[in-house]
N, C-alpha and C positions, 0 to 999 in steps of 0.2 A: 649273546649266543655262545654256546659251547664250542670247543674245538670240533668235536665231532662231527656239529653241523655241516662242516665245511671238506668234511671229507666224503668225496662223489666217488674217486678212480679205482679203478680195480690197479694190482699190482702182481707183477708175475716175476715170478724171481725161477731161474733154474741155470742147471750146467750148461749153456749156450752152446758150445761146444760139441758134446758128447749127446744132449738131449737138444738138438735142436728141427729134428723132425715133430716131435710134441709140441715145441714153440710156436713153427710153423702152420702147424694144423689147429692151432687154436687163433693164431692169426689169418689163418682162411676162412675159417666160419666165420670170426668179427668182421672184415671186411670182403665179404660176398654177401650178395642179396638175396640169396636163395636161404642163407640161414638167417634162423629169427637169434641173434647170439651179438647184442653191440653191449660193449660195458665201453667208460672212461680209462683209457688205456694210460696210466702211469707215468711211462717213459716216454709220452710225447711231451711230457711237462720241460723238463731238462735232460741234457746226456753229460757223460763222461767221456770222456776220449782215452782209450787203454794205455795212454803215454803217460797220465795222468799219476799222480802221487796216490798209493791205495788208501790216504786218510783223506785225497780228496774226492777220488770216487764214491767213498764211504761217508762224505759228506752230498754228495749229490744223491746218491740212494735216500739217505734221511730226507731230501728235501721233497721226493717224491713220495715215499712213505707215509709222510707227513698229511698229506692231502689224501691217501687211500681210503678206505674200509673193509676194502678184501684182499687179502693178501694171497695170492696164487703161487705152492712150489710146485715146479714138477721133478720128481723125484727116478733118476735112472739108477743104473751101476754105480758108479761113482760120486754121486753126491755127498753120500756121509764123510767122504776122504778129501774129499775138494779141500786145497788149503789154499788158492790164487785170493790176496787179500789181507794173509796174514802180514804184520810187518818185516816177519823177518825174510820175507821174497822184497824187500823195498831195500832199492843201493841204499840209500840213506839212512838205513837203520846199523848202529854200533852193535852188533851180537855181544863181543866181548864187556863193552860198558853196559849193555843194556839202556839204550837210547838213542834217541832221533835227530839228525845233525841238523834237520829244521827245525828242530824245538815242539815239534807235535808228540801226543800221547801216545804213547804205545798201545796199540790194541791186536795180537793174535788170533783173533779170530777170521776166518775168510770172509767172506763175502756173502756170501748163504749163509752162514752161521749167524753173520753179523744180521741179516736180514730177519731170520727167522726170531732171533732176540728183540727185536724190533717191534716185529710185529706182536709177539706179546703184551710186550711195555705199550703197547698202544691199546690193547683191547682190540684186538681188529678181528673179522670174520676171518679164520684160516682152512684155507682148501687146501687138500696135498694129493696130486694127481702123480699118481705111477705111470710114467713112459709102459706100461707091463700091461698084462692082462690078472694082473693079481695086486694084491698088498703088502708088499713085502718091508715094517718096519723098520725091522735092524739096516737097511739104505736109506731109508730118512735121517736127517741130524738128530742128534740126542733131542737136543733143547725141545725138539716139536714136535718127537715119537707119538707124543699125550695128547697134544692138544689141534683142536680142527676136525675137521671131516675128510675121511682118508679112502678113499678109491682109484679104483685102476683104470685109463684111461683108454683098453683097448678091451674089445669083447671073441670069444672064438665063435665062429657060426659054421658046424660042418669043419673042416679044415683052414677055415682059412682064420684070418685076424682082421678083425676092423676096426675103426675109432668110433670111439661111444659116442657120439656128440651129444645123444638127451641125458644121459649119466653126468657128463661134464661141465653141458650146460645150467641142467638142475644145482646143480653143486654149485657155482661161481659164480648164477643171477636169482637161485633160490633166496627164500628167506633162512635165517639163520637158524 
């Protein structure tokens, strides 16, 4: 059997932080029964704990990655600037030497970045959902401006704003 076979989970990667009402409202339709919207959620596989070394958070991302085939960003304000993940936010990284006083690789990249690269290298289904009522590229990471299926995750009706949920869910449990 192929790798692939064994990849079921969906994967959501975003700004926790700053977009974490998107996160939340996608983990309201998975686990409510009023919505038809269940995927294999990712990060029930393993966590990280934020105290954690960012080569080993960055190791535990891959390990859930590993098993996805959809890869989920949701993309606000500040995603394309996010740098939490790079090593030079790690005490243990030597700036002046340029190197890691636990002897791991160096890798620059955040965490979104690193994911989005990932999911490439993997071939995976890529959704990129806007916290927004629009598309706005240039706040997506470089690496994934291109590639995936890119929609906005709020719609206007009249004055007001709501979450798409058949927009979002076509996107995430659609076929490719």
């Amino acid at each position: 059997m192929s790798l692939g076979t064994y990849r079921t989970k969906t994967y959501i990667a975003a700004d926790w932080t700053d977009d974490k009402d998107a996160v939340d409202e996608i983990y309201k339709w998975k686990n409510s029964s009023h919505w038809n919207f269940d995927f294999v959620d990712a990060h029930d596989l393993t966590q990280a704990r934020d105290s954690s070394l960012n080569c080993s958070i960055k190791s535990s991302l891959k390990q859930r990655m590993d098993v996805s085939k959809t890869f989920v960003l949701i993309v606000g304000n500040k995603t394309s600037t996010l740098r939490s993940g790079s090593c030079q936010y790690c005490s243990y990284y030597n700036a002046w030497l340029g190197y890691c006083s636990h002897g791991h690789s160096i890798d620059q990249r955040s965490y979104i970045e690193y994911e989005c690269q990932k999911a490439i290298e993997a071939n995976m289904k890529i959704v990129v959902l806007y916290n927004s009522s629009y598309v706005d590229k240039e706040r997506c990471p470089k690496v994934i401006r291109q590639c995936g299926k890119h929609i906005p995750m709020l719609y206007w009706k009249g004055m007001n704003l709501y979450w798409d949920y058949e927009t979002v869910r076509n996107a995430i449990l659609g076929e490719c």
